[in-house]
C-alpha positions in Angstrom: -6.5 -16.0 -25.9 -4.0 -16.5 -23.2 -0.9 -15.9 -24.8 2.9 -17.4 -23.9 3.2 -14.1 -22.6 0.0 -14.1 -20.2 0.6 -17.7 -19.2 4.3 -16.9 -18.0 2.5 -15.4 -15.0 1.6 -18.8 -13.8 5.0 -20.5 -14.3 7.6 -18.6 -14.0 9.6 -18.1 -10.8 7.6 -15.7 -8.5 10.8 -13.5 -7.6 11.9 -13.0 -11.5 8.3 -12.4 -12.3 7.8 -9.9 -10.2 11.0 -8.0 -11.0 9.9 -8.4 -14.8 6.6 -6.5 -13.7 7.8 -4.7 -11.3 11.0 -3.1 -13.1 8.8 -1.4 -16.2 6.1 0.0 -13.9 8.7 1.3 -11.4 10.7 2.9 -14.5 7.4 4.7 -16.1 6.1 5.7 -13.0 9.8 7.2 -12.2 9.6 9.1 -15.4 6.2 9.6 -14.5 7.0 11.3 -11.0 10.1 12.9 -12.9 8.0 15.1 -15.1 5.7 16.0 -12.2 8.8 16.7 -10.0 10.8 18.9 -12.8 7.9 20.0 -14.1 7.2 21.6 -11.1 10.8 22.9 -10.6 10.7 24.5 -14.0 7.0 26.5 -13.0 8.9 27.4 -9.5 12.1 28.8 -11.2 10.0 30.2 -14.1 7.5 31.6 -13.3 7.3 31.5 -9.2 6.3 29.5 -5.9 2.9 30.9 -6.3 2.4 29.4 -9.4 3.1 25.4 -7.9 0.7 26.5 -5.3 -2.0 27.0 -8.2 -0.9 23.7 -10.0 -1.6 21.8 -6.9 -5.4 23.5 -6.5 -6.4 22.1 -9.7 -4.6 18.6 -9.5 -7.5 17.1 -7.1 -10.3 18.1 -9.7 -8.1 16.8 -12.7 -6.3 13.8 -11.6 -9.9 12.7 -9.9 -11.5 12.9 -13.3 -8.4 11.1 -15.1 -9.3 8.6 -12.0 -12.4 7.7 -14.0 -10.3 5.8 -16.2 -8.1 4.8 -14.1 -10.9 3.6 -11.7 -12.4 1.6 -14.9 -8.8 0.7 -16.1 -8.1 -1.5 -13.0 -11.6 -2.9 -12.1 -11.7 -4.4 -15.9 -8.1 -5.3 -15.4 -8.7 -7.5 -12.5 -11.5 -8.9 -14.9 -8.9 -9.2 -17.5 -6.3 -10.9 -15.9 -8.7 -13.3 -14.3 -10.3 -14.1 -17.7 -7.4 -14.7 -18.8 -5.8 -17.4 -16.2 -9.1 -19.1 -16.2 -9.1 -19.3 -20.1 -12.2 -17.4 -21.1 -11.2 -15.2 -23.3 -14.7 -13.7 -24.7 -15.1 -12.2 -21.2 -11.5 -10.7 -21.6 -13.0 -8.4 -24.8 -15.7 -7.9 -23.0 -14.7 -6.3 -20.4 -12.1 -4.1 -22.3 -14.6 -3.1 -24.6 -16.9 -1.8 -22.1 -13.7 -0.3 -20.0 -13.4 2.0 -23.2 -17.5 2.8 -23.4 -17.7 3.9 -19.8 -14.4 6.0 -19.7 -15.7 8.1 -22.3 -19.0 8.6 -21.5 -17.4 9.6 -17.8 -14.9 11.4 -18.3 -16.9 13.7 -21.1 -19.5 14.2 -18.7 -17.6 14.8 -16.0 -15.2 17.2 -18.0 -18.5 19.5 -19.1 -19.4 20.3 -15.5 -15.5 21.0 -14.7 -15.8 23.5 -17.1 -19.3 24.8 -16.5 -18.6 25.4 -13.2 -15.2 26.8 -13.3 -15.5 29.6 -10.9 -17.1 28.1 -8.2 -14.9 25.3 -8.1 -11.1 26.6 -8.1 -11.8 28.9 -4.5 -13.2 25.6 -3.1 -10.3 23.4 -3.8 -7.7 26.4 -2.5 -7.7 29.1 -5.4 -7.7 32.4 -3.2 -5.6 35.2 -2.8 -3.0 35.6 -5.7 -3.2 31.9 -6.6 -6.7 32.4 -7.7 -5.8 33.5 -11.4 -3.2 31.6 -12.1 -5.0 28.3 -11.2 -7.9 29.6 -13.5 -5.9 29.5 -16.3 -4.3 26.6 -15.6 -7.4 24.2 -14.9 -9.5 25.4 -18.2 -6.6 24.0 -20.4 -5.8 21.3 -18.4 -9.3 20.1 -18.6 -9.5 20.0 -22.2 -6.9 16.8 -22.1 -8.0 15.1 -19.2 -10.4 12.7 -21.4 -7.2 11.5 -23.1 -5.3 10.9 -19.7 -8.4 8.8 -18.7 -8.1 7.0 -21.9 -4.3 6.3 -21.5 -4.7 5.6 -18.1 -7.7 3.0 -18.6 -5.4 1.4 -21.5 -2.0 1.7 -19.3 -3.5 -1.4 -17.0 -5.7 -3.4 -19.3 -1.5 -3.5 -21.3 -0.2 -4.7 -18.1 -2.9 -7.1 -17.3 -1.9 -8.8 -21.1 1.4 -9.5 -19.3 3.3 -6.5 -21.3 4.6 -4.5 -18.9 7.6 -2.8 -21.0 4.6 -1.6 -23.5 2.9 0.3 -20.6 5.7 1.7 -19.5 6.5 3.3 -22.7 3.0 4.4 -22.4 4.0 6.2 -19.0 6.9 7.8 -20.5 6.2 9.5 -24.0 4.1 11.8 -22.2 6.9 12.4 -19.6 9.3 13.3 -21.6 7.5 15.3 -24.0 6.3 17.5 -21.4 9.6 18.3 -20.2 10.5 19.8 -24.2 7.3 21.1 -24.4 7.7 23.0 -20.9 11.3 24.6 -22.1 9.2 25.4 -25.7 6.1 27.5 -23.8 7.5 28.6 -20.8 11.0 29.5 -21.1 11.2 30.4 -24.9 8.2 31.7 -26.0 6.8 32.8 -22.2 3.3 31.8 -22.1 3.6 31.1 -18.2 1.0 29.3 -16.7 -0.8 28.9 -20.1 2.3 27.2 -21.4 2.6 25.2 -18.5 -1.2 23.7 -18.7 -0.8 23.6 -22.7 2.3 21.1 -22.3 1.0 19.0 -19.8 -2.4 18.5 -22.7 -0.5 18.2 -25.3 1.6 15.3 -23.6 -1.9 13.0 -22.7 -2.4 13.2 -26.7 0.7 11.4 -27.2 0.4 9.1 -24.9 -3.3 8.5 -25.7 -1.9 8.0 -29.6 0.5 5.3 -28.5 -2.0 3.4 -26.3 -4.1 3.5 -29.7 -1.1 2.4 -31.9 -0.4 -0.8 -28.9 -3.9 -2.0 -29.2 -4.5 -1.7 -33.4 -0.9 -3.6 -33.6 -0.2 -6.7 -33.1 1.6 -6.9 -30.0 -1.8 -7.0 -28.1 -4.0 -9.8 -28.0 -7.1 -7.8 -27.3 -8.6 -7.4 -30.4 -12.1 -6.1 -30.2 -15.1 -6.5 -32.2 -18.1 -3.5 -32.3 -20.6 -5.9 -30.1 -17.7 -5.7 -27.1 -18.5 -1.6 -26.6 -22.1 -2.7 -25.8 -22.5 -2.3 -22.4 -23.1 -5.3 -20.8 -25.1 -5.3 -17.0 -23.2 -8.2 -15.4 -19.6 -6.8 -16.8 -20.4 -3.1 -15.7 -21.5 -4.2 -12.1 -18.3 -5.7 -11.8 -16.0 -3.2 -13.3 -18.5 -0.7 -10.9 -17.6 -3.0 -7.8 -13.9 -3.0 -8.5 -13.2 0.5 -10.1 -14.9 2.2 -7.1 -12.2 1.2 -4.8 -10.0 3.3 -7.0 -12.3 5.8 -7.7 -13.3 6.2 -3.9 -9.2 6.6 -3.3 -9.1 9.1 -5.8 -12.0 11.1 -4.3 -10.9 10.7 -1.1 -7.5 11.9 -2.2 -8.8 14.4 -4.0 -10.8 15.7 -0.7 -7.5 15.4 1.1 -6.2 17.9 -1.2 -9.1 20.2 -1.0 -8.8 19.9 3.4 -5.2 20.2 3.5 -5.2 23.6 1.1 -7.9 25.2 3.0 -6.6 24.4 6.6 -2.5 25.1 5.6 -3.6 28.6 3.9 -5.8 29.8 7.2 -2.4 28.5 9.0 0.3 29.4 7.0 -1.1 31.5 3.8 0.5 30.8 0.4 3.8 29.7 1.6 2.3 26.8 3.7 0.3 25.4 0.6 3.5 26.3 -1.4 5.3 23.6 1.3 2.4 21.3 0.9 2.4 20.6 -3.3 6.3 20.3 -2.8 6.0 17.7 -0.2 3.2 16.4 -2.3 5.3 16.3 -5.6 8.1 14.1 -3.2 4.8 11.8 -2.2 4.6 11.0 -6.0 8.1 10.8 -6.9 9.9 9.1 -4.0 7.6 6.2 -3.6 7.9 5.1 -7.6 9.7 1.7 -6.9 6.9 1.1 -4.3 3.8 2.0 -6.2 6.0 -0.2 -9.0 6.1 -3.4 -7.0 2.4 -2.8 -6.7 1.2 -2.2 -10.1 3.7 -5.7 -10.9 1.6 -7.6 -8.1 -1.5 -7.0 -9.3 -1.5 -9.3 -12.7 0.4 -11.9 -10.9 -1.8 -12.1 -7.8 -4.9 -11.8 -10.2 -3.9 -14.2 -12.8 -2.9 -16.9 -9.9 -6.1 -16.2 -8.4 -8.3 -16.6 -11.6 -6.0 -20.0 -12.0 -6.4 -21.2 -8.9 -2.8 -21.4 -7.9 -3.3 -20.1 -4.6 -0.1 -20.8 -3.1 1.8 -18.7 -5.6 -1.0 -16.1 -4.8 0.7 -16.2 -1.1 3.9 -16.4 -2.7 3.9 -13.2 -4.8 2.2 -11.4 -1.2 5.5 -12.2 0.5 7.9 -11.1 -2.1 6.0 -8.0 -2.7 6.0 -7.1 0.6 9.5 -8.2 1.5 10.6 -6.1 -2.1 8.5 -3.1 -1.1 9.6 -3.1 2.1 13.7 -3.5 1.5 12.9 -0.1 -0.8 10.7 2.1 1.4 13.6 1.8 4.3 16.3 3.1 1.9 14.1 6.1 1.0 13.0 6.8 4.6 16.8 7.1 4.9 17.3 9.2 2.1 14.5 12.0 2.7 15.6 12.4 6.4 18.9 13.4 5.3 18.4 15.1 2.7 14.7 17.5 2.8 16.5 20.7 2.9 18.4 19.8 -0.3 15.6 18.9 -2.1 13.5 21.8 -1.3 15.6 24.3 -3.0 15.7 22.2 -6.2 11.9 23.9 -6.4 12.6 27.3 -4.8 14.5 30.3 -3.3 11.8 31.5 -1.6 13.2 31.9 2.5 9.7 31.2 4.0 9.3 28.1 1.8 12.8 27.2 2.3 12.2 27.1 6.0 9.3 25.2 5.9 9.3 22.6 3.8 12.2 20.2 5.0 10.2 19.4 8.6 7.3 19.2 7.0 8.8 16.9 4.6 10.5 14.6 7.6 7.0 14.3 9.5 4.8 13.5 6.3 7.7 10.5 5.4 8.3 9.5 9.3 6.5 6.1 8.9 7.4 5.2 5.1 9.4 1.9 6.2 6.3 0.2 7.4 3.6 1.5 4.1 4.8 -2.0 2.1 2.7 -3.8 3.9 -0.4 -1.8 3.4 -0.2 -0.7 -0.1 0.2 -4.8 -1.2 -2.8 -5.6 1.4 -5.0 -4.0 -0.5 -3.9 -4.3 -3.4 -4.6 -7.8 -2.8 -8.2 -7.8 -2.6 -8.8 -5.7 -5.4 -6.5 -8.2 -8.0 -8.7 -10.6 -6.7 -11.5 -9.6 -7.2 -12.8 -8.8 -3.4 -14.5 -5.2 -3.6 -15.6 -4.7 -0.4 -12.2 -5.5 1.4 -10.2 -3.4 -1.3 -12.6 -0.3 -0.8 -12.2 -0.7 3.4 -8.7 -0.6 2.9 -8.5 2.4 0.9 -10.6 4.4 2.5 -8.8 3.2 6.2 -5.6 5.6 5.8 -7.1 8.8 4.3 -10.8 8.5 5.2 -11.0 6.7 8.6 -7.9 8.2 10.2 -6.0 11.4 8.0 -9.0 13.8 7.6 -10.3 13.0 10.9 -6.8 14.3 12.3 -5.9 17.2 9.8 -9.0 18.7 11.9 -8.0 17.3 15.4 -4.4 18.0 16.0 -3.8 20.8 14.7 -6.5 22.5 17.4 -3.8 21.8 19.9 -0.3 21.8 17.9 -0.9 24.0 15.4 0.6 23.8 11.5 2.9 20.6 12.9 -0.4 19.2 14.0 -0.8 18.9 10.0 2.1 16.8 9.2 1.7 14.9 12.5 -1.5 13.5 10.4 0.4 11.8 7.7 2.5 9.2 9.8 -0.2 8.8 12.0 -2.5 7.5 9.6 0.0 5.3 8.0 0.6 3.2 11.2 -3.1 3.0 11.9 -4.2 1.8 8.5 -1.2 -0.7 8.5 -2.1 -2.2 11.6 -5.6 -2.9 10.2 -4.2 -3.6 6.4 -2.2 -6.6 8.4 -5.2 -7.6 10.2 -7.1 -8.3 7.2 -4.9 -9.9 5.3 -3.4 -12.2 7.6 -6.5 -13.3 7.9 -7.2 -13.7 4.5 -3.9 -16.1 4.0 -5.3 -18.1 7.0 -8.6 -18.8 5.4 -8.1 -18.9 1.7 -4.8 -19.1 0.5 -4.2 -22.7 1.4 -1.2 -24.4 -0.3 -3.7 -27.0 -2.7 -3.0 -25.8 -6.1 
């Protein structure tokens, strides 16, 4: 079961791996962050700043469900790539099988109450004022595709964990592209507005859920699955369960951010301030890609070493992460503190938002040259396999320190106490991200191979 390909993540040169990884994740999840960025443009020009504001009140609810599978996606994936350096393969199907049985039954249930309770939940997550309708219509037809993200998303990692990181990020970018046509189609020709908007955006997940589909029927993947795999099995599910939560409970907590931050910038600051927050938020997505790239590379190395037992290529592929990750958040630091005002009129010509946004911007990006460190820390413990660690670590930045502070400091420095929150939190969780994993390279990661 473990291919040429799979095995090449035990042999080959740790530095050329990881670029081989790294390049195909960091190239969907720029086309990825494109879409959300332009996509987001073309809604601002098109149809107006209140209507980003609405798009970011019902991202929390969707991208939290579409979190299901991406939850289930990486905790099987970690099983996966495991399996897979310790050559048993039967545990491989088993887990992707029952990956594909829990994001459905999820991601269905969780998309019926979504719907059910529509009206109580938009006002809760932000939807007040003028934004309320607009969000309405856009988080009914959003909602209807969300299954399919969670599908894609599940399938995006399991692709990467088989070692075949150009297929995913295909995966990552029919969907991109497409909904950049589809957006000029709906919106700007035929004028559907915010319906057209939503109605791109599903449309797109089908694609990309009919590609995943295609990957795995084909035989460029070595997954092939027989109908006893989609029985759920107790030990597999626990396991997927222990390492899926740490991405589920970063979702949620993400997700609550998002909920927090709405509520507290629109009693501050009204519409424009929430306006300033989903730009600043879009830029959160976008300008990290080659970050959140070197990451999503890392983890099938790290996990496949692990499950091998090559533990000082483990340490090795830490470093270079790191030292990769690192090298590319500096240059982007530099970039977004020259530049905020610039990129704040790509979205709008609104004067309030215009005036806004760039500070914001330079406080919520002040500590991005030192976040390497604590997005590969815990990413770490969940390749490996180490639940409890990976789910501290998550939860450290947003949980432990950011919500805590969104409702301290602004008491005593107002709106800027807001953005104050973001690089404080970052320097917190990194000192405690270094902590644990320095002491996790100390203990286990021993050079014996």
């Amino acid at each position: 079961m473990a291919t040429a390909v799979s095995q090449e993540l035990g042999t080959a040169p740790i530095g050329k791996l990881l670029i081989k990884q790294a390049v195909p994740a960091s190239i969907g999840i720029l086309v990825m962050s494109l879409n959300i960025l332009v996509d987001t443009i073309f809604v601002g020009q098109w149809i107006g700043p209140t209507a980003i504001a609405a798009i970011n009140v019902v991202l929390p609810v969707s991208f939290f469900i579409a979190a299901l599978g991406m939850a289930i996606g990486i905790g099987g994936s970690s099983i996966i790539s495991r399996a897979l350096g310790s050559n048993y393969p039967e545990k491989a199907l088993e887990a992707f099988g029952n990956q594909i049985t829990l994001t459905l039954l999820f991601t269905i249930i969780m998309v019926f109450f979504g719907l059910w309770f529509v009206d109580g939940i938009v006002p809760v997550f932000g939807g007040k004022g003028a934004i309320l309708k607009p969000a309405k219509i856009y988080y009914t037809i959003i909602l209807y595709g969300v299954p399919l993200l969670a599908l894609s998303m599940m399938g995006n990692t399991v692709i990467r964990a088989e070692g075949k990181p150009k297929f995913a990020m295909y995966a990552m970018m029919i969907p991109s592209i497409s909904n950049l046509f589809l957006d000029y189609i709906f919106i700007k020709i035929m004028g559907f507005g915010m319906a057209g908007a939503a109605w791109a955006t599903t449309i797109s997940y089908g694609l990309c859920f009919g590609f995943i589909v295609w990957f795995f029927l084909s035989q460029n993947s070595s997954l092939k699955l027989l109908k006893s795999h989609f029985s759920l099995r107790k030990p597999i599910v626990l396991e997927i369960g222990a390492l899926g939560f740490v991405t589920l409970a970063r979702q949620a907590v993400v997700s609550i951010t998002y909920l927090l931050m709405n509520n507290i910038l629109f009693n501050l600051g009204g519409e424009t301030s929430v306006t300033a927050y989903a730009i600043v938020g879009r830029m959160l997505m976008f300008a990290l890609f080659p970050i959140y790239g070197i990451t999503q590379g890392f983890l099938p190395i790290a996990g496949f070493n692990f499950g091998a037992r090559k533990y000082t290529r483990v340490k090795d592929v830490i470093y270079t992460a790191i030292k990769y990750a690192a090298g590319l958040a500096g240059l982007i630091f530099v970039l977004l503190m020259a530049f905020p005002e610039a990129i704040t009129k790509l979205f709008t010509t609104n004067i309030d938002v215009l005036e806004k946004t760039p500070s914001a911007m330079r406080w919520v990006f002040a500590a991005t040259p030192i976040i390497a460190l604590q997005l590969i820390g815990s990413a770490y413990f969940q390749a490996v396999g180490k639940a409890k660690q990976a789910l501290l670590l998550t939860l450290t930045r947003q949980g432990f320190f950011f919500i805590p502070l969104i409702f301290i400091l602004p008491n005593y420095y107002g709106e800027i106490g807001v953005w104050l929150a973001f690089p404080i939190s970052d320097v917190l969780a990194t000192i405690v991200t270094a902590y644990f994993l320095n002491r996790e390279i100390k203990k286990y990661l021993n050079p014996i191979t």
